[in-house]
PDB file with one MODEL, atoms N, CA, C and O in Angstrom:
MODEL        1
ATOM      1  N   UNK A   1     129.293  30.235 -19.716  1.00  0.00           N
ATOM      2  CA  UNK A   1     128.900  31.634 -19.791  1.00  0.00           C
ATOM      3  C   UNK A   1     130.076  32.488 -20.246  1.00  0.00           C
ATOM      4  O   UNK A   1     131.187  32.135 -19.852  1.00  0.00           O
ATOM      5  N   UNK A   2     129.982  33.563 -21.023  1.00  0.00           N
ATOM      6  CA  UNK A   2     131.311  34.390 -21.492  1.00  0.00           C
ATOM      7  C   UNK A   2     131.088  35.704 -20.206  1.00  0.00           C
ATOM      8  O   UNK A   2     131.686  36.758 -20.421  1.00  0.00           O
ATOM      9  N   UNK A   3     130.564  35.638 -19.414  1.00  0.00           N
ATOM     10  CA  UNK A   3     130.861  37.048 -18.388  1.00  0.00           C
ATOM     11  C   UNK A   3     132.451  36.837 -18.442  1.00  0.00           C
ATOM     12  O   UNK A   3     133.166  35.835 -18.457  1.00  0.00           O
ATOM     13  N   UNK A   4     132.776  38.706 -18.471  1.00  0.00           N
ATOM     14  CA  UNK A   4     133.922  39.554 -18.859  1.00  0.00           C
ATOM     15  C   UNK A   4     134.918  39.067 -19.971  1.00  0.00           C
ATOM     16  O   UNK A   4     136.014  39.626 -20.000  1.00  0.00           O
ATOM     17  N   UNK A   5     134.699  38.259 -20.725  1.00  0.00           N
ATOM     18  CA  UNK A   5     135.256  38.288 -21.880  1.00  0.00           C
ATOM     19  C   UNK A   5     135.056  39.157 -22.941  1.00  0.00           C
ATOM     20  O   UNK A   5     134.086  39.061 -23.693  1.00  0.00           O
ATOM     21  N   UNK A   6     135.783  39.867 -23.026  1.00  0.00           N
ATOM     22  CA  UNK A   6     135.884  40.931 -23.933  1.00  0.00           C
ATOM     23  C   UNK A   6     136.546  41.134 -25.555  1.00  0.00           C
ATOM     24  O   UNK A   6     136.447  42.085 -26.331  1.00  0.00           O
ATOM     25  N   UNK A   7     137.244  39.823 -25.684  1.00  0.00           N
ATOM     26  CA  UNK A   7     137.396  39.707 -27.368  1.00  0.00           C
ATOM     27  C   UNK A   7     136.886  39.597 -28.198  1.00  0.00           C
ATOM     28  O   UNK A   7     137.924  39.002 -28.487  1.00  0.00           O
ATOM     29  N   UNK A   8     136.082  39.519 -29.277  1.00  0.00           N
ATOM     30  CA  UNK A   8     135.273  39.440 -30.148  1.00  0.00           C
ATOM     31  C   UNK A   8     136.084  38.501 -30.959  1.00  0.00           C
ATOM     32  O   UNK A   8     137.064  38.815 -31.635  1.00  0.00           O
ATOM     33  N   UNK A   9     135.415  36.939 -30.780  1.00  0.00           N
ATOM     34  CA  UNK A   9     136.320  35.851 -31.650  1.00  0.00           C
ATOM     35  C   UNK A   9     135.899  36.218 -33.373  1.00  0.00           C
ATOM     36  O   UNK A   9     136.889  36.323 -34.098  1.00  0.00           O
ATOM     37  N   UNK A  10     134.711  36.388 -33.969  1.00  0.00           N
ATOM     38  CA  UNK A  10     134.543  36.719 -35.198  1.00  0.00           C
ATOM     39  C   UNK A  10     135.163  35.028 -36.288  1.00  0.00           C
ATOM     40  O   UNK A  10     135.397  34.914 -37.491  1.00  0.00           O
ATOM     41  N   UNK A  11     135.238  33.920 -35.045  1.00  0.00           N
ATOM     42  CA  UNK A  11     135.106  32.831 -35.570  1.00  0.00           C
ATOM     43  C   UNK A  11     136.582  32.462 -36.892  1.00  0.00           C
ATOM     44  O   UNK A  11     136.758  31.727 -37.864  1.00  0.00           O
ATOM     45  N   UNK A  12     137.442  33.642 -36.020  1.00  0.00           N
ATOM     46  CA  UNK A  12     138.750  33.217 -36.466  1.00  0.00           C
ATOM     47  C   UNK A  12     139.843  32.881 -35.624  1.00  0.00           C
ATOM     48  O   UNK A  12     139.528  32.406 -34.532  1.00  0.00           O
ATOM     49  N   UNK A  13     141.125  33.023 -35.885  1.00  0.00           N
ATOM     50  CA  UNK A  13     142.267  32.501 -35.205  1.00  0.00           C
ATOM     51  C   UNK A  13     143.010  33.648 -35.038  1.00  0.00           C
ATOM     52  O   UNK A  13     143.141  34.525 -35.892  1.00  0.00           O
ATOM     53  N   UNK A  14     143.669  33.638 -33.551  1.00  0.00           N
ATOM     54  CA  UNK A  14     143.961  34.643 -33.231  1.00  0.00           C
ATOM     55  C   UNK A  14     144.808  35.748 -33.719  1.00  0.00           C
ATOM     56  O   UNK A  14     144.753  36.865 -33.204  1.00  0.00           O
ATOM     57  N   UNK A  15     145.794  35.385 -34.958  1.00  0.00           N
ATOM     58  CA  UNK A  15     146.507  35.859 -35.480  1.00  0.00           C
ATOM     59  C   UNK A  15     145.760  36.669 -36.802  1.00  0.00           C
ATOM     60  O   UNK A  15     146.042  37.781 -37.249  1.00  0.00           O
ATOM     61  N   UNK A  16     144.464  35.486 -37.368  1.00  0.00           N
ATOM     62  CA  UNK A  16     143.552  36.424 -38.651  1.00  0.00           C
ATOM     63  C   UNK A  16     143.201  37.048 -37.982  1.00  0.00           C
ATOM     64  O   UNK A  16     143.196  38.122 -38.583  1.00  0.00           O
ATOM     65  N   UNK A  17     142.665  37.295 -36.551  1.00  0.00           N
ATOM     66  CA  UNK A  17     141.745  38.486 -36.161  1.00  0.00           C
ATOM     67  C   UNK A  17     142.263  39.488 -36.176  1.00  0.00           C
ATOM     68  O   UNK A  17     141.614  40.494 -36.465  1.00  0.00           O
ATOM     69  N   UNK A  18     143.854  39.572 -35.816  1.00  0.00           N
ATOM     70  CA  UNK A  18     144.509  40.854 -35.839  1.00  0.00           C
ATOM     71  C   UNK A  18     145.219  41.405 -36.679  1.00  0.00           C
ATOM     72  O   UNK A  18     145.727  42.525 -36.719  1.00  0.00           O
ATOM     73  N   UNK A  19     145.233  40.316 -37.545  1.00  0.00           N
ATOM     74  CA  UNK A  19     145.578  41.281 -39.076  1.00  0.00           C
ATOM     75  C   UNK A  19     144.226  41.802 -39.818  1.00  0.00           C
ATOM     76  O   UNK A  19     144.310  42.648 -40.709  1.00  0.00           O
ATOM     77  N   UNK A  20     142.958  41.249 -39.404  1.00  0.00           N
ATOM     78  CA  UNK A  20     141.815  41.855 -40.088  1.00  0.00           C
ATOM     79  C   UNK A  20     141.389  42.953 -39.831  1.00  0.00           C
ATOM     80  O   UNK A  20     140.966  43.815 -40.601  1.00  0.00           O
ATOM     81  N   UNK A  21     141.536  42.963 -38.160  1.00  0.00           N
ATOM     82  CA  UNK A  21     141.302  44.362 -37.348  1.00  0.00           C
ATOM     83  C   UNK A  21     142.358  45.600 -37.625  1.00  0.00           C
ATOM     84  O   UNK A  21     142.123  46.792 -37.432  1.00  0.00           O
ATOM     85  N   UNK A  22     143.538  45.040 -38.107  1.00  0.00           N
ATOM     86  CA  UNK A  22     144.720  46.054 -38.492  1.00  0.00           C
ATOM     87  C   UNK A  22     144.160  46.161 -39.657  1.00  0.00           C
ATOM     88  O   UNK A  22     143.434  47.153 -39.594  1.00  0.00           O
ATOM     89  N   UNK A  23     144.087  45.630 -40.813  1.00  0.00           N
ATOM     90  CA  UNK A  23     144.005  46.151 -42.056  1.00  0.00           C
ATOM     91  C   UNK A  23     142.053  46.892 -42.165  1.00  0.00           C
ATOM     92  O   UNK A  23     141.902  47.629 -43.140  1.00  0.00           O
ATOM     93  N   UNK A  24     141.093  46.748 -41.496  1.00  0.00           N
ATOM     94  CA  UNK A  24     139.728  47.658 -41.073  1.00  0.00           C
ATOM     95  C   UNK A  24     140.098  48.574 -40.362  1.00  0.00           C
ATOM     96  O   UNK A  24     139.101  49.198 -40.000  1.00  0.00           O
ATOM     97  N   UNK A  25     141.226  49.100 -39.861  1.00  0.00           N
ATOM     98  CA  UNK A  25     141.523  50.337 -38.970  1.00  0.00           C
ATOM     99  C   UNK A  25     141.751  51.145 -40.237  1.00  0.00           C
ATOM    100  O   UNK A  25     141.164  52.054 -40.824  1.00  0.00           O
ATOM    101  N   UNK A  26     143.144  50.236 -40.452  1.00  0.00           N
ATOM    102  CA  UNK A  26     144.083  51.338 -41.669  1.00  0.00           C
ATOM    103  C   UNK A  26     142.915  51.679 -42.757  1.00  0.00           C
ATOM    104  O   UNK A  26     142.676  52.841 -43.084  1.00  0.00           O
ATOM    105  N   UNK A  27     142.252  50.624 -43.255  1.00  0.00           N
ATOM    106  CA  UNK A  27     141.351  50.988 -44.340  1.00  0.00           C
ATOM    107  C   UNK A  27     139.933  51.683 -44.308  1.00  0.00           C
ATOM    108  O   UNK A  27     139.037  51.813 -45.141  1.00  0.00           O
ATOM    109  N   UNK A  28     140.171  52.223 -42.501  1.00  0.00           N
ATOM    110  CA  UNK A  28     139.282  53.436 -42.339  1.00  0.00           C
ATOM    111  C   UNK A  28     139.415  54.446 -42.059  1.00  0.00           C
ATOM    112  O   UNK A  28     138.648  55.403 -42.160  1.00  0.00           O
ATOM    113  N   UNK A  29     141.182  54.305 -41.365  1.00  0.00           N
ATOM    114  CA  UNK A  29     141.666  55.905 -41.513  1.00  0.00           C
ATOM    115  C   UNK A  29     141.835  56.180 -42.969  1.00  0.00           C
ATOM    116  O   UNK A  29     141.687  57.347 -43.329  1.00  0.00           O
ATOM    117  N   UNK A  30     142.106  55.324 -43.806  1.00  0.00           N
ATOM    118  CA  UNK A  30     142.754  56.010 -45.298  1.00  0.00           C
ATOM    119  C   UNK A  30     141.231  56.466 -46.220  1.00  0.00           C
ATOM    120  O   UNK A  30     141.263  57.380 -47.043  1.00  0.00           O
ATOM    121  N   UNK A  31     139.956  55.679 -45.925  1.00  0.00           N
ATOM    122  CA  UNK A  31     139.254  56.039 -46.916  1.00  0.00           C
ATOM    123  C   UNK A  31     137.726  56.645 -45.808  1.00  0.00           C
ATOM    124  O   UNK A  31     136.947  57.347 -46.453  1.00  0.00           O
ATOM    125  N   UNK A  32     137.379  56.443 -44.509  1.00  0.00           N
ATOM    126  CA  UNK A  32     136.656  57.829 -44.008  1.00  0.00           C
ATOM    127  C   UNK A  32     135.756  56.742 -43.597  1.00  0.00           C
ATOM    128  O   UNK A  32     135.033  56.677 -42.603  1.00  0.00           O
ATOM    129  N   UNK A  33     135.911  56.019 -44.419  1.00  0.00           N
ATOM    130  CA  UNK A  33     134.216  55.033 -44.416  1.00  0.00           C
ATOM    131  C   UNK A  33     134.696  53.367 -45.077  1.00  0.00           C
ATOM    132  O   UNK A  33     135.374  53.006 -46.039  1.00  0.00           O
ATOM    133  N   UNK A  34     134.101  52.809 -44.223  1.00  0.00           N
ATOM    134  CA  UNK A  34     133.957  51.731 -45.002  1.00  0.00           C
ATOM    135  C   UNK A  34     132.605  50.245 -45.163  1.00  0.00           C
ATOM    136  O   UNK A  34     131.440  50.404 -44.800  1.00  0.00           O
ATOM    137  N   UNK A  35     132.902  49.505 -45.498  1.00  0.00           N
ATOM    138  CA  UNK A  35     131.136  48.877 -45.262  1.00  0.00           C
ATOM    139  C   UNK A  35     132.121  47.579 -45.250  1.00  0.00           C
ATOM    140  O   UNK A  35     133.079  47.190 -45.919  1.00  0.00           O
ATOM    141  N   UNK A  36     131.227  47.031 -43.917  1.00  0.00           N
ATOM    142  CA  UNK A  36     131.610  45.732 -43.187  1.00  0.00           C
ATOM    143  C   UNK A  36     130.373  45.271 -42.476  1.00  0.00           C
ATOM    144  O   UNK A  36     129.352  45.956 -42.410  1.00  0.00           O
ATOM    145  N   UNK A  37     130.524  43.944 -41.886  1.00  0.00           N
ATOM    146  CA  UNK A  37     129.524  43.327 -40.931  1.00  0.00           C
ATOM    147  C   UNK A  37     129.492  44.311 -39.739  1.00  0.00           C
ATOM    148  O   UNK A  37     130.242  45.246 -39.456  1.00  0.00           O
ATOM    149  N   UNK A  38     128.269  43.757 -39.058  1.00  0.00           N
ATOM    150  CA  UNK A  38     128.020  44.481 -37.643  1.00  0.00           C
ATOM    151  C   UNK A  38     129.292  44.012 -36.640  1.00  0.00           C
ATOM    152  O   UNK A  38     129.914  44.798 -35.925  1.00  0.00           O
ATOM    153  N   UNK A  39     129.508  42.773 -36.725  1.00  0.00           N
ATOM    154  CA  UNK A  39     129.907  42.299 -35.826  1.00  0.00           C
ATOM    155  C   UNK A  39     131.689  42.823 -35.898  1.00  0.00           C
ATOM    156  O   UNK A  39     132.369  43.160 -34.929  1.00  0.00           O
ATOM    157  N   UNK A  40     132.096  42.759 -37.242  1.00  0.00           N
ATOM    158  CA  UNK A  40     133.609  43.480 -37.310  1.00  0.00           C
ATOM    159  C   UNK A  40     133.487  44.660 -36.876  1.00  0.00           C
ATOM    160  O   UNK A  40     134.089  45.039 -35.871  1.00  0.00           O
ATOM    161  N   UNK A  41     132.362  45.730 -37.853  1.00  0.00           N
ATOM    162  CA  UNK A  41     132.477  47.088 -37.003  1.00  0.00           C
ATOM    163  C   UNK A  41     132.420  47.390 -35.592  1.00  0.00           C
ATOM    164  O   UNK A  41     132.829  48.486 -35.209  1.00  0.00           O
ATOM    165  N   UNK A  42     132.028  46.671 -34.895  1.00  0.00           N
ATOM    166  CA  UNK A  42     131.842  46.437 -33.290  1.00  0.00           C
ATOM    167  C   UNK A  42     133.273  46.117 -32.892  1.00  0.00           C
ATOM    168  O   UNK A  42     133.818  47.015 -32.249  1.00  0.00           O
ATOM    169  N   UNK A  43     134.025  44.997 -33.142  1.00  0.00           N
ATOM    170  CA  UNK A  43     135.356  44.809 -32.705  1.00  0.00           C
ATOM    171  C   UNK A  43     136.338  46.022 -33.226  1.00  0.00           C
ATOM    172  O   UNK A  43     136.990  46.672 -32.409  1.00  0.00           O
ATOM    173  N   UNK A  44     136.397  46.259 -34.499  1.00  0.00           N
ATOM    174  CA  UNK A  44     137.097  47.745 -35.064  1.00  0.00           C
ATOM    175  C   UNK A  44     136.856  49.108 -34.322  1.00  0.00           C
ATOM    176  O   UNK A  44     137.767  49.934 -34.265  1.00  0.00           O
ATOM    177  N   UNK A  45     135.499  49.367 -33.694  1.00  0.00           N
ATOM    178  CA  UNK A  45     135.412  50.755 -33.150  1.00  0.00           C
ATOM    179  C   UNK A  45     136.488  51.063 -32.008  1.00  0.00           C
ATOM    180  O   UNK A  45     137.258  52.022 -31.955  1.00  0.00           O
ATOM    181  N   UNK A  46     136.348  50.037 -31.136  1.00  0.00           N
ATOM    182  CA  UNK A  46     137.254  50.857 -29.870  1.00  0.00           C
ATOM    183  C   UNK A  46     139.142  50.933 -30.469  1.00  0.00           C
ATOM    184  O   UNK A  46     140.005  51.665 -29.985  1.00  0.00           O
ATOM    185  N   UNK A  47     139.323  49.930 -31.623  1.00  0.00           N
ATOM    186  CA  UNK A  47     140.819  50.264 -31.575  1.00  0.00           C
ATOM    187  C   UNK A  47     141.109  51.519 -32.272  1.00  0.00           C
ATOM    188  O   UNK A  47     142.057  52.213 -31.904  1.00  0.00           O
ATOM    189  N   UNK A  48     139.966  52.039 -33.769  1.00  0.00           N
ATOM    190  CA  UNK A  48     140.261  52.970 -34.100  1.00  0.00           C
ATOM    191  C   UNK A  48     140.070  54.614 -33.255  1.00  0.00           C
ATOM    192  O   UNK A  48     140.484  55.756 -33.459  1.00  0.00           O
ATOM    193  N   UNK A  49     139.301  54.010 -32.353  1.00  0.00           N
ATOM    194  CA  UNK A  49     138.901  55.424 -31.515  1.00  0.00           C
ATOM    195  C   UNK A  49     140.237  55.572 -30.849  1.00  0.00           C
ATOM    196  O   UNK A  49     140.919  56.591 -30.961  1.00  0.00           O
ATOM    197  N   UNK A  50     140.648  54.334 -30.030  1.00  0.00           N
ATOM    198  CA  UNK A  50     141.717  54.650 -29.357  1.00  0.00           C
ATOM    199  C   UNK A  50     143.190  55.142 -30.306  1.00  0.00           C
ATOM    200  O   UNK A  50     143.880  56.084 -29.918  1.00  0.00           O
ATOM    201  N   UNK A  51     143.464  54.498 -31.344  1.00  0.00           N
ATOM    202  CA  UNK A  51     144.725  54.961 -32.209  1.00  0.00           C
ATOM    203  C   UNK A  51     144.301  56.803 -32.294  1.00  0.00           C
ATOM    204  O   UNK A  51     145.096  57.727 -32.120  1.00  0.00           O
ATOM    205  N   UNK A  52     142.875  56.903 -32.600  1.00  0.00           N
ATOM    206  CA  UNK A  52     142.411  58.193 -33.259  1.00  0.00           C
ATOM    207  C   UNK A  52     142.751  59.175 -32.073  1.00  0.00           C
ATOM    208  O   UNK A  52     142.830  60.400 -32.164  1.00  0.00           O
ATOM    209  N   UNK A  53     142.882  58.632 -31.272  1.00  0.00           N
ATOM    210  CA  UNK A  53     142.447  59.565 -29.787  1.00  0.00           C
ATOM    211  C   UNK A  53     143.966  59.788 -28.897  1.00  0.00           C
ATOM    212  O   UNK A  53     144.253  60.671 -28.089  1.00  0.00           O
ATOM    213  N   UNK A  54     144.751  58.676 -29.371  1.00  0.00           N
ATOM    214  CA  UNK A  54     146.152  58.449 -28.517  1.00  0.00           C
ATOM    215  C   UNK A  54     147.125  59.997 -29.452  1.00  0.00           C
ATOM    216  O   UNK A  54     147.700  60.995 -29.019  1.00  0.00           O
ATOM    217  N   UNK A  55     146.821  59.348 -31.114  1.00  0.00           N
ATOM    218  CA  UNK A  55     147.533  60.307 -31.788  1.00  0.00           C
ATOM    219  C   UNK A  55     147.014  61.799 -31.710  1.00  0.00           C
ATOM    220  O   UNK A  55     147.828  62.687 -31.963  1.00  0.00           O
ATOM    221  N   UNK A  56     146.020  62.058 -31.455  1.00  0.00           N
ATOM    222  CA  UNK A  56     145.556  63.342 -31.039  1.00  0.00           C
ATOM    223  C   UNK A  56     146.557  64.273 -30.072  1.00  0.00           C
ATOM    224  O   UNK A  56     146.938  65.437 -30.195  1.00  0.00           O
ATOM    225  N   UNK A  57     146.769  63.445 -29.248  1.00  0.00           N
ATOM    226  CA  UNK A  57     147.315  63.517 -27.850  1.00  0.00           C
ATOM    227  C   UNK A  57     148.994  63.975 -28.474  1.00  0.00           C
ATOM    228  O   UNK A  57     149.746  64.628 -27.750  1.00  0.00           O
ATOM    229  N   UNK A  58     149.317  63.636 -29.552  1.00  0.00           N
ATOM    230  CA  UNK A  58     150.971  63.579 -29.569  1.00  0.00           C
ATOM    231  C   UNK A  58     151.408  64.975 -29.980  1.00  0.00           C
ATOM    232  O   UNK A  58     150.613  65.884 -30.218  1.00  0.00           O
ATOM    233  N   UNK A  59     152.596  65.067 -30.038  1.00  0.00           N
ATOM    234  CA  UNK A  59     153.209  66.625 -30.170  1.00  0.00           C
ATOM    235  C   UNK A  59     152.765  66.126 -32.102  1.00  0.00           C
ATOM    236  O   UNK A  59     151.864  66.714 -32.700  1.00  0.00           O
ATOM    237  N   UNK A  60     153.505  65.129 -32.682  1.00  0.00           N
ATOM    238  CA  UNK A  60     153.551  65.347 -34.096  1.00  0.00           C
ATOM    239  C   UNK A  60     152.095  65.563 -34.623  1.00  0.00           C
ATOM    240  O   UNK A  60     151.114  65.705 -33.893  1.00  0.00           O
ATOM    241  N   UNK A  61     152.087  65.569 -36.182  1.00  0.00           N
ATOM    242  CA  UNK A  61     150.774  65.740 -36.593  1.00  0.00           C
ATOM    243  C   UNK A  61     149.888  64.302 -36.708  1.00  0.00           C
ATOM    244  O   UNK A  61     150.465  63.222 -36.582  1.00  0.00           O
ATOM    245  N   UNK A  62     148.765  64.366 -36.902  1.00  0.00           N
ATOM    246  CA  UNK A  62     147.995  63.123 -36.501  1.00  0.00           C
ATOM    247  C   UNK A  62     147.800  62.164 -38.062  1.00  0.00           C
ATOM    248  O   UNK A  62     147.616  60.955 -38.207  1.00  0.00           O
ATOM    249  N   UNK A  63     147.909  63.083 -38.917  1.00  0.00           N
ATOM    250  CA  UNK A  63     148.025  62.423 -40.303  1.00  0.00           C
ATOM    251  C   UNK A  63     149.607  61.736 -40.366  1.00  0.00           C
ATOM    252  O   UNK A  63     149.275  60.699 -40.941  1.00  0.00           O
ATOM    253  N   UNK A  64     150.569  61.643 -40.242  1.00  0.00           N
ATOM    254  CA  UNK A  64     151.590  61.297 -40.356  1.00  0.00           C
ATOM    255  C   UNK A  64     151.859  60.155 -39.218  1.00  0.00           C
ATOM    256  O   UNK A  64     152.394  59.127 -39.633  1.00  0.00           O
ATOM    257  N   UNK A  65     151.590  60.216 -38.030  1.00  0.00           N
ATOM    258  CA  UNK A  65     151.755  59.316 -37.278  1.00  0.00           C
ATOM    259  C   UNK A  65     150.659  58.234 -37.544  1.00  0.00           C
ATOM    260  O   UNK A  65     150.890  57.205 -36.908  1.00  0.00           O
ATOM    261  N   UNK A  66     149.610  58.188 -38.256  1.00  0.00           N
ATOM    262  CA  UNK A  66     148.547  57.187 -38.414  1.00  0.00           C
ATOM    263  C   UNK A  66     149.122  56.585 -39.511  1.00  0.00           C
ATOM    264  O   UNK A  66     149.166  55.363 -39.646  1.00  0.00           O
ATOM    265  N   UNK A  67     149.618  57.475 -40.401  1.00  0.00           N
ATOM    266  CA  UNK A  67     150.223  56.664 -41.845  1.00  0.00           C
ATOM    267  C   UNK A  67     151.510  55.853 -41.704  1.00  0.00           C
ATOM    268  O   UNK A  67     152.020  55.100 -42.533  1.00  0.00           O
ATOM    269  N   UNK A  68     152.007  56.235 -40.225  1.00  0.00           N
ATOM    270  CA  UNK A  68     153.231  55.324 -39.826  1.00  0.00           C
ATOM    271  C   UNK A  68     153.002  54.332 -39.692  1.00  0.00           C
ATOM    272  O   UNK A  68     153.672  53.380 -40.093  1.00  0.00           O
ATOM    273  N   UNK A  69     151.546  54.281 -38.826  1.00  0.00           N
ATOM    274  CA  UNK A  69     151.366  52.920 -38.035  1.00  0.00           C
ATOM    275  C   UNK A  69     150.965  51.724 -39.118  1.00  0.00           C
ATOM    276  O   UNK A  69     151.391  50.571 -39.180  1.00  0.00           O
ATOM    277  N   UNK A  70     149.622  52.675 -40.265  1.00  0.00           N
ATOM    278  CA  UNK A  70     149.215  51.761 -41.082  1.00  0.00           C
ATOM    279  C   UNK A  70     150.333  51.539 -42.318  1.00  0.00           C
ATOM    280  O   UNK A  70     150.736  52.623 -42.739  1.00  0.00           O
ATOM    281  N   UNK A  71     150.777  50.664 -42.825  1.00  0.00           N
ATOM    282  CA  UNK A  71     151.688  49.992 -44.038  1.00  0.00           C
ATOM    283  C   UNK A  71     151.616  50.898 -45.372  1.00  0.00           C
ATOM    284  O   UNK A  71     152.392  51.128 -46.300  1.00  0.00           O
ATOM    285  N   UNK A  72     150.426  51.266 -45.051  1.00  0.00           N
ATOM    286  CA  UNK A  72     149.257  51.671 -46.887  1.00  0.00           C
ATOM    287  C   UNK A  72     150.018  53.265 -47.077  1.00  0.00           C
ATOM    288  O   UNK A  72     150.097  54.187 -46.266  1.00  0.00           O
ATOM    289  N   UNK A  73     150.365  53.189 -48.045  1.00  0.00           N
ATOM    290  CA  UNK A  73     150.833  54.246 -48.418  1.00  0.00           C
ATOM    291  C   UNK A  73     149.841  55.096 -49.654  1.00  0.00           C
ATOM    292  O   UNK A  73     149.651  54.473 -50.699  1.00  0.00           O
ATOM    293  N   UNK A  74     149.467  55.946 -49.574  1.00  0.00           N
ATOM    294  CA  UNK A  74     148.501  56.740 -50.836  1.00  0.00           C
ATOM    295  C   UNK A  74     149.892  58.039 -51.412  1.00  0.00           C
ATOM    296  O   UNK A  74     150.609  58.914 -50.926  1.00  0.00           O
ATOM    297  N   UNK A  75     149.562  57.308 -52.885  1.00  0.00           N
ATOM    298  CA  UNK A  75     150.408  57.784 -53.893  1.00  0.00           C
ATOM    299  C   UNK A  75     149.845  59.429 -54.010  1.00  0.00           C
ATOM    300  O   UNK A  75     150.359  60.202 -54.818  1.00  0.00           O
TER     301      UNK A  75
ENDMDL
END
C-alpha cells in the first residue's frame, strides 16, 4: 500500500525527477503557462506555489529572486 507517501515517482530516478521538476518550475515562471502531463503538473504545483509564495514573503523583488533561483536567463 503507498499510505503517506508523498513523492510522485513519475517512473524516474531520483535525480531525473528533480531536474525535471526544476526545469517545469523555471519554465513556468519564465513563460506563464506551459503544457505537460497530468501527472507532472500535479508533482510541479506545490513546488511552484511554494517558491511563488516564499519569494512573495522576501524584502527583495519577486522577479529577480525567481530568476536567481532558475539558471534561464531571458535576453
Amino acid at each position: 500500500m503507498r499510505h503517506q507517501k508523498k513523492t510522485i515517482k513519475l517512473g524516474r530516478t531520483a535525480e531525473h525527477r528533480k531536474a525535471l521538476l526544476a526545469n517545469q518550475v523555471c519554465s513556468l515562471i519564465e513563460h506563464q503557462r506551459i503544457k505537460t502531463t497530468l501527472a507532472k503538473a500535479k508533482a510541479v504545483r506545490p513546488l511552484a506555489e511554494r517558491m511563488v509564495i516564499s519569494e512573495k514573503t522576501a524584502r527583495f523583488t519577486l522577479v529577480a529572486l525567481l530568476w536567481r533561483r532558475c539558471a534561464t536567463r531571458v535576453p
